[in-house]
Every structure is written in structure tokens, then in C-alpha cells.
C-alpha positions in Angstrom: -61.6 -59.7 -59.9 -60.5 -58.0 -62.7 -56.9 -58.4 -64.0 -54.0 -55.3 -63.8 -52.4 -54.3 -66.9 -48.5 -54.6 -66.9 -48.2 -51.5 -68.6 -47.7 -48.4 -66.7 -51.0 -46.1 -67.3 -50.2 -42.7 -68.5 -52.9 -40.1 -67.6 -52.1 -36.4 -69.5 -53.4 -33.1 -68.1 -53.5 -29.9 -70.1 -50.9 -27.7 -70.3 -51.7 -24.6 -67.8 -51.3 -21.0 -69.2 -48.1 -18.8 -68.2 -49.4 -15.4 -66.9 -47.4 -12.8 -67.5 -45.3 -11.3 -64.4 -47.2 -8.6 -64.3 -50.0 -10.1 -64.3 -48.9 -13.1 -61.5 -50.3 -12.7 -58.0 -47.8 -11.0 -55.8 -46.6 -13.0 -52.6 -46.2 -10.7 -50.0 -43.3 -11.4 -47.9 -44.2 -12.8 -44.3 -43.8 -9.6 -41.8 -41.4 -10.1 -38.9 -42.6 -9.8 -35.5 -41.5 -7.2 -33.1 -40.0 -9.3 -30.6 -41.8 -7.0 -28.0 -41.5 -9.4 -24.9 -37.4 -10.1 -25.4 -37.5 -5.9 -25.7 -39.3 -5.6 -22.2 -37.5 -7.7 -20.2 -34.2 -6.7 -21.4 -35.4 -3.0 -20.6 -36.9 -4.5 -17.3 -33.8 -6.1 -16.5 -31.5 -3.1 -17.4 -33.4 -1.1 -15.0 -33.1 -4.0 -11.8 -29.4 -4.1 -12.7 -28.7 -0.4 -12.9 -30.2 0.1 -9.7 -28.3 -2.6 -8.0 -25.2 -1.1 -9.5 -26.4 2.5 -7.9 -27.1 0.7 -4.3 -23.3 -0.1 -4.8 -21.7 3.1 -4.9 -23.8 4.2 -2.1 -26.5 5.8 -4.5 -30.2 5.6 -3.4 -32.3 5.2 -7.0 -35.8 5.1 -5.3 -35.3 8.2 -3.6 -33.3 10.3 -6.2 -34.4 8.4 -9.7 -31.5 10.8 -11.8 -28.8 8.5 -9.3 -29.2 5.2 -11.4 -26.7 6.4 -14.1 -23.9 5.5 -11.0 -25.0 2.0 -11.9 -24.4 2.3 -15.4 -20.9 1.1 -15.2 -22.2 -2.2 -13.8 -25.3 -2.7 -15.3 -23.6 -1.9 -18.9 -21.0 -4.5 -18.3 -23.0 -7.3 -16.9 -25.6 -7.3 -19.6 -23.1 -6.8 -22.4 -21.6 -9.9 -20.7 -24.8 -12.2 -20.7 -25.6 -10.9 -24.5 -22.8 -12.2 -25.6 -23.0 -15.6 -23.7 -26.7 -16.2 -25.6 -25.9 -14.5 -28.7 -22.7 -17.0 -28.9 -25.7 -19.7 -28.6 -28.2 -17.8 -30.9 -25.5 -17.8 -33.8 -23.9 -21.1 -33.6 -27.7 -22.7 -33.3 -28.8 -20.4 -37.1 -25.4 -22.1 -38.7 -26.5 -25.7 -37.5 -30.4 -24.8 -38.5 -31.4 -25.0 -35.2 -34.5 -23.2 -34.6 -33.7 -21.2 -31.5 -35.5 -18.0 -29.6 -33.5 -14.5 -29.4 -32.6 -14.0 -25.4 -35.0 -13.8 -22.7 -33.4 -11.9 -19.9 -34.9 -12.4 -16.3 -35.0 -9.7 -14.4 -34.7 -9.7 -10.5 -34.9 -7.3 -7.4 -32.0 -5.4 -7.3 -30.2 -6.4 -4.9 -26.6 -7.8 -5.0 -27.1 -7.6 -9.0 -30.4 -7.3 -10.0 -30.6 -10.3 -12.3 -31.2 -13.8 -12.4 -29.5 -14.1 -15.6 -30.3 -15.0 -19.4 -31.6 -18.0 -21.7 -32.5 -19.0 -24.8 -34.7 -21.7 -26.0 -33.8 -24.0 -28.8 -37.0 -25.2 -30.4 -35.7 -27.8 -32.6 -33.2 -31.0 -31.4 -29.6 -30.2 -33.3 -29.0 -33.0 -36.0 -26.0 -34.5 -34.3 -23.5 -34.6 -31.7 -21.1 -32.1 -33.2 -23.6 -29.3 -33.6 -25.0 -29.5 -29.7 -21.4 -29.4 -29.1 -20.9 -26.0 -30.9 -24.3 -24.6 -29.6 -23.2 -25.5 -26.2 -19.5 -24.4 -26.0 -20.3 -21.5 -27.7 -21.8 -19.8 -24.8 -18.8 -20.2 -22.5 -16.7 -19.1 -24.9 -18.7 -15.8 -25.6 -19.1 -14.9 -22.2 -15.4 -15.7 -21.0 -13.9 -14.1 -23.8 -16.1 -10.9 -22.7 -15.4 -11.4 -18.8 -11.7 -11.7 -18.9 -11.2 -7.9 -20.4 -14.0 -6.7 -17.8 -12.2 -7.9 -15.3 -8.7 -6.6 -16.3 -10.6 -3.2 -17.0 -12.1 -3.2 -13.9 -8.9 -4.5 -11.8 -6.9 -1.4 -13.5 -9.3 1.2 -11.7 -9.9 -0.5 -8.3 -8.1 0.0 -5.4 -5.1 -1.5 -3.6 -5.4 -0.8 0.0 -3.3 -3.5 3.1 -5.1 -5.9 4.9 -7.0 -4.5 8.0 -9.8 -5.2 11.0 -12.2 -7.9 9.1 -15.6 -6.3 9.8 -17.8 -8.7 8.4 -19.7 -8.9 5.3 -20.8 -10.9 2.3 -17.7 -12.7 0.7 -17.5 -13.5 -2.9 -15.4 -16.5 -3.9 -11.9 -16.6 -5.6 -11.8 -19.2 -8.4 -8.3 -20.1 -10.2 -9.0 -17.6 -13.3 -10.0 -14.4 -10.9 -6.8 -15.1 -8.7 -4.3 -14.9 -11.6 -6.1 -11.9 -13.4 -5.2 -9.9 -10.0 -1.9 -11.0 -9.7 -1.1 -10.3 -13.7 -2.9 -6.7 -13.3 -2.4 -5.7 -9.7 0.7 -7.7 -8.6 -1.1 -8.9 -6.1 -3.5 -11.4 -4.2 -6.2 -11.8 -2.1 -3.9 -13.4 0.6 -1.5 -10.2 0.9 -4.1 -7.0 0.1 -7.5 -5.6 0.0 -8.7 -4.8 -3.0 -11.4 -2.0 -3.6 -13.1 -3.8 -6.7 -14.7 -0.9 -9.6 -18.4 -1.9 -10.4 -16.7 -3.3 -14.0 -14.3 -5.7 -12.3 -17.7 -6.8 -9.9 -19.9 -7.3 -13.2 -16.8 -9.3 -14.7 -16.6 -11.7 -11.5 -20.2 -12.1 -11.9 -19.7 -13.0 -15.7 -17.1 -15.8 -14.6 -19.7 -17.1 -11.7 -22.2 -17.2 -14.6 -19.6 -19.2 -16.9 -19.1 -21.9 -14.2 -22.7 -22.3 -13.5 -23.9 -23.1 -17.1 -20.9 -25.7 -17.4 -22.1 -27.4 -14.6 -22.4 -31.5 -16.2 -25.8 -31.5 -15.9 -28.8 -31.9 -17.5 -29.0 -29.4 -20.2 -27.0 -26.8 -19.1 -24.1 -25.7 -21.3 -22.2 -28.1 -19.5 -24.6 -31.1 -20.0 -24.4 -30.3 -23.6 -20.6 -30.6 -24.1 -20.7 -33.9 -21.9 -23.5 -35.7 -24.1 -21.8 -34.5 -26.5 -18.1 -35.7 -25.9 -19.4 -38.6 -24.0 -22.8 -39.8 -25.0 -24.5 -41.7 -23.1 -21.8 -41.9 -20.0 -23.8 -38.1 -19.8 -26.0 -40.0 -17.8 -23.3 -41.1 -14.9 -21.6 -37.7 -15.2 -24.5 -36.0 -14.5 -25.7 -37.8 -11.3 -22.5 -37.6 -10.1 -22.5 -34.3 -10.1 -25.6 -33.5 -8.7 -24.5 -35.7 -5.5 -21.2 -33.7 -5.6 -23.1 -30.2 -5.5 -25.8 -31.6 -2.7 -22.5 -32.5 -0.4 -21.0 -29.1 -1.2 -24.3 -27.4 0.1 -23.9 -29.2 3.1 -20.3 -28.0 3.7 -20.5 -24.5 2.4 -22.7 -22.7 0.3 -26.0 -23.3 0.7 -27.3 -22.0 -2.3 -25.9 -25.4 -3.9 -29.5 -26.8 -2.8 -31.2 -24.5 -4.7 -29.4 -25.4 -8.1 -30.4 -29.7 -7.3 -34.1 -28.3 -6.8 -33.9 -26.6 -10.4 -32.2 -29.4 -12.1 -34.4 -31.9 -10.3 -36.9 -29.8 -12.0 -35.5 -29.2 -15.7 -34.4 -32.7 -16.1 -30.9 -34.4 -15.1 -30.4 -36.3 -18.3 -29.9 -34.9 -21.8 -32.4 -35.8 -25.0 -30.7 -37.2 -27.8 -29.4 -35.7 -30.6 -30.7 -36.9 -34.3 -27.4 -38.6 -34.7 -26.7 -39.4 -31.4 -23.7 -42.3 -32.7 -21.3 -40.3 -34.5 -18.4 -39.2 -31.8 -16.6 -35.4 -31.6 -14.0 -35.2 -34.4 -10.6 -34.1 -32.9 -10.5 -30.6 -33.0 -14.4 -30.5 -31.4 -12.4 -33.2 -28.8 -9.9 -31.1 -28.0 -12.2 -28.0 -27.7 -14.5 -29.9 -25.6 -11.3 -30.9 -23.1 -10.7 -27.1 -23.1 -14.1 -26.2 -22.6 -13.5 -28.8 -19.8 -10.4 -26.6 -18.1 -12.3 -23.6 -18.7 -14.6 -25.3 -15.8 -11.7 -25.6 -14.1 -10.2 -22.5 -13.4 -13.4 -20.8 -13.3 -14.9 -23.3 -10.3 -15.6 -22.1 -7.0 -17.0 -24.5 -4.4 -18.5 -21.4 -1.8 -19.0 -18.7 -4.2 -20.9 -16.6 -2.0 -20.8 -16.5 2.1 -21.3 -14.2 4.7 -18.1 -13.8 6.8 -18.5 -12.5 10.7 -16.9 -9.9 12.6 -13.2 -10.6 13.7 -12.9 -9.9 17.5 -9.3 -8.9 16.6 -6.1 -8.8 14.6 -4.7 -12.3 13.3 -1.4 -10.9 11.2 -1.2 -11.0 8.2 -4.6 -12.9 7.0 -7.4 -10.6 8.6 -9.1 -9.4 6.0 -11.1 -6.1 6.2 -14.5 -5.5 5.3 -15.6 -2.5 3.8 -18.4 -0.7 3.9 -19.2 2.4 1.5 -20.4 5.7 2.9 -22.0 7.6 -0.5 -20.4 10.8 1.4 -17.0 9.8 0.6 -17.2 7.4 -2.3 -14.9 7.7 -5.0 -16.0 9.1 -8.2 -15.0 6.5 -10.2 -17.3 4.4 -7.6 -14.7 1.7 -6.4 -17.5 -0.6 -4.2 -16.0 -3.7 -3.4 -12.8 -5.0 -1.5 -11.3 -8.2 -2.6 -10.0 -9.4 0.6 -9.2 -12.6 2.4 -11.2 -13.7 5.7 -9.5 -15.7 7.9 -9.4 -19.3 6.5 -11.2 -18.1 3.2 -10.1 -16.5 -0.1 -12.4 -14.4 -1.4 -14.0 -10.6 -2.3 -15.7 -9.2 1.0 -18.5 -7.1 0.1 
């Protein structure tokens, strides 16, 4: 065995020749890729929702193609609404270097809305607790802050018209948020009026039902992100809790609670860890995260769609009316859909 010299060993290479820069090899900047499949489905998804906008307004798109620009209004709205929801994501996940997709939207048959929403993926964990916690919020935020003016918008050209004969009909839900926004812009409620909603104030409902949903406490949604991120691991309680709670309120009203405990059965009801998964929410991220919280809140509807029968006849004040749009006498601005009240139920009767 041969002994090892104490003495560092220093091994010298030959100096390398500098080329001149016009004679260095040139390194050709790496092309960006046409995000071709984000383009299609967005077009896809355009189309779905600009038709269900035109079935609205009493338009028939598959018979007379030039009639989807009546869905315009809707289908304009909506979209602009779920951009900005992912985009609010996309951003906040390039300032945390978080590699993340642009959106996919999802198109659907167009019917009620034509849409089953948007996503991103985020293809790299974010370092810490406080950054899932601004990727996660900022979502919410994004899409509330572009809802609430859609709605006001939209409230300021529907239609105020009294109660009347409840004829039946699909009845959307009336969550804490939607209720004030009509009383601030109309004057008025759902309990005391019909009201004839424009295809913008529809879209912005329908950008306030997507705001709840994604802060559901669960799993990864938006919601399951600020949770993990203000609780840590108590995520893990939250989150089954909730799932039971949205399993009993399939069985007492909306049934299309059981569909959401399939999907989250399917995504995953717990939430991966962050790379620093121990260092807590500063105080302003804390009191965000409360706020993102009461923006759960007021947005919540337990039965945010039903299907309300026929009333056999007049019950005072609360018999809500449903109404039903021939395209012969629509209005021109396309006023579609009465927020009404069925009896024992707050909500917007399609």
C-alpha cells in the first residue's frame, strides 16, 4: 500500500485560446412553442359557450350559425372571468418560480353554459408555505374581483318585474355576495321581485359559483391550498371534514354534491407538501388567508342548482314566477333569466 502525500497535488492544464466574437459559435436562442392545444380548446370552448349563451336568448345556433353572436355577451363575460381566475394563478406561480402550464379550458356541450371550466397545472412543488398560499389565493381573488363588476353590469340592464304564478324551472342558488349586489344595484331581493337576469349578470353568477367551488378545503383545490397553507398539517382534518359535509348536503339537496366527492376521491383529498412545509403564514398572508376564508363565506351556496315544480296556485307574496323566453318577443338586449324566489327557496329560476 503505497503512502499519500500531505501535500495537495496541483495538476495545470494549458491555457485555451479566446476566439474572437466573430468568430465564436453562435447559440441560437431556444424557439418557443405555439401553445397550439391551450389555442384549441380555448377556441373550442368559446364556441360551446357562445352557443349556450344563444340557446338563452331564444337563438337556435345549429339551425341559423350567424345567431351565435346573441351569445356573445355571455360567452365574452364568462371566459374573460375564468382567464382571469388562472391567469391570477399563472402569474403569482412565475414570481415564486413555479413552473406552471398556461390555461387549459374544458369545453362542454352547450347547454346551461357550455363549459366545464378552466385549470392549470403546476409542474413544480412551490418552495414554501407562503408561496402555495399566493398561488392559491390568487385565483379567487382574480376571478371575484372580475365577477363582482359583471354582476353589477349585468344587474343594471336586467329586468325588475313583481312576483307572479311559479311555473317551474331550473333554480339557481342565492349566496350572501349575489343577494347584496341586487339589493345595492336594484333595491331589491329575491324575496320581494322577479328579476329578468342579462346574459352578463348570468355569466357573473356563474363566475361566483366557480369562486366557491375552487375554495372548497379540499384536496388541492384553491381552497386546499390556502388551508395547508394557513394550517399545515390540520389540512388533513379540514379536508375530510369537508368532504363528509358536502356528501350530507347531496343527500339533503343538491345532488350534484356527489359528483364533486367522486372527483376529489379521485384527485386526492390530502395536499403534498410544500419544500418548507414548517415555516407558518406571516401576518399579512394570515390575515389574507382569513379573508380569503370570508370570501368562502359569502360566496357559499348549499343547493346551487335545483329544479323547482309547478305551483298549483298563488301563495302571496313568495310565489315566485318562472319564466320562459319566446325568441319572438325577447328583448334586444337579451334579458334571459328571472331571479325569483320559489316557495321555501331563494334563488334565480331559469
Amino acid at each position: 500500500m503505497s503512502t499519500l502525500d500531505p501535500s495537495p497535488a496541483v495538476q495545470s492544464y494549458p491555457p485555451q485560446p479566446v476566439l474572437p466574437l466573430w468568430e465564436q459559435p453562435a447559440v441560437m436562442p431556444r424557439a418557443r412553442r405555439v401553445p397550439v392545444i391551450h389555442i384549441v380548446l380555448f377556441v373550442l370552448t368559446f364556441i360551446t359557450t357562445s352557443m349556450a349563451g344563444a340557446f338563452q336568448v331564444g337563438a337556435d345556433p345549429l339551425s341559423n350559425p350567424a345567431s351565435i353572436r346573441a351569445g356573445f355577451p355571455f360567452s365574452v363575460t364568462l371566459l374573460s372571468i375564468l382567464l382571469i381566475h388562472e391567469l391570477g394563478h399563472y402569474f403569482l406561480s412565475k414570481a415564486h418560480g413555479v413552473r406552471a402550464t398556461l390555461p387549459y379550458f374544458i369545453p362542454a356541450p352547450p347547454v346551461l353554459i357550455g363549459t366545464f371550466g378552466a385549470f392549470i397545472r403546476m409542474k413544480s412543488p412551490p418552495p414554501s408555505r407562503r408561496a402555495l398560499f399566493d398561488v392559491g389565493a390568487a385565483g379567487p381573488w382574480a376571478g371575484l374581483i372580475a365577477a363582482i363588476p359583471a354582476v353589477i353590469i349585468g344587474l343594471h340592464l336586467s329586468e325588475v318585474r313583481p312576483l307572479a304564478l311559479n311555473e317551474g324551472g331550473l333554480v339557481l342558488g342565492d349566496s350572501i355576495l349575489f343577494s347584496f349586489l341586487s339589493r345595492l344595484v336594484l333595491g331589491t331581493t329575491p324575496d320581494n321581485a322577479t328579476i329578468l337576469l342579462h346574459p352578463i349578470a348570468l355569466a357573473g353568477w356563474f363566475g361566483l359559483f366557480v369562486t366557491f367551488l375552487n375554495l372548497l378545503p379540499v384536496g388541492q383545490l384553491d381552497g386546499g391550498h390556502v388551508t395547508y397553507a394557513l394550517f399545515g398539517r390540520a389540512h388533513r382534518l379540514i379536508s375530510r371534514l369537508f368532504m363528509v359535509t358536502i356528501a350530507v348536503l347531496g343527500f339533503l339537496g343538491w345532488q350534484g354534491w356527489f359528483v364533486w366527492v367522486v372527483l376529489l376521491m379521485m384527485i386526492g383529498v390530502d395536499h403534498p407538501p410544500t419544500g418548507d412545509a414548517q415555516t407558518p403564514l406571516d401576518s399579512r398572508r394570515r390575515v389574507a388567508a382569513w379573508l380569503t376564508v370570508a370570501v368562502f363565506v359569502v360566496t357559499f351556496m348549499a343547493e346551487p342548482l335545483s329544479v323547482a315544480p309547478p305551483s298549483a296556485d298563488l301563495e302571496g307574496e313568495r310565489t315566485a314566477v318562472a319564466f320562459h323566453l319566446d325568441a319572438r318577443t325577447a328583448p334586444r338586449h337579451g334579458l334571459v333569466v328571472p331571479l325569483s324566489v320559489h316557495p321555501h327557496r331563494r334563488g334565480i329560476a331559469l
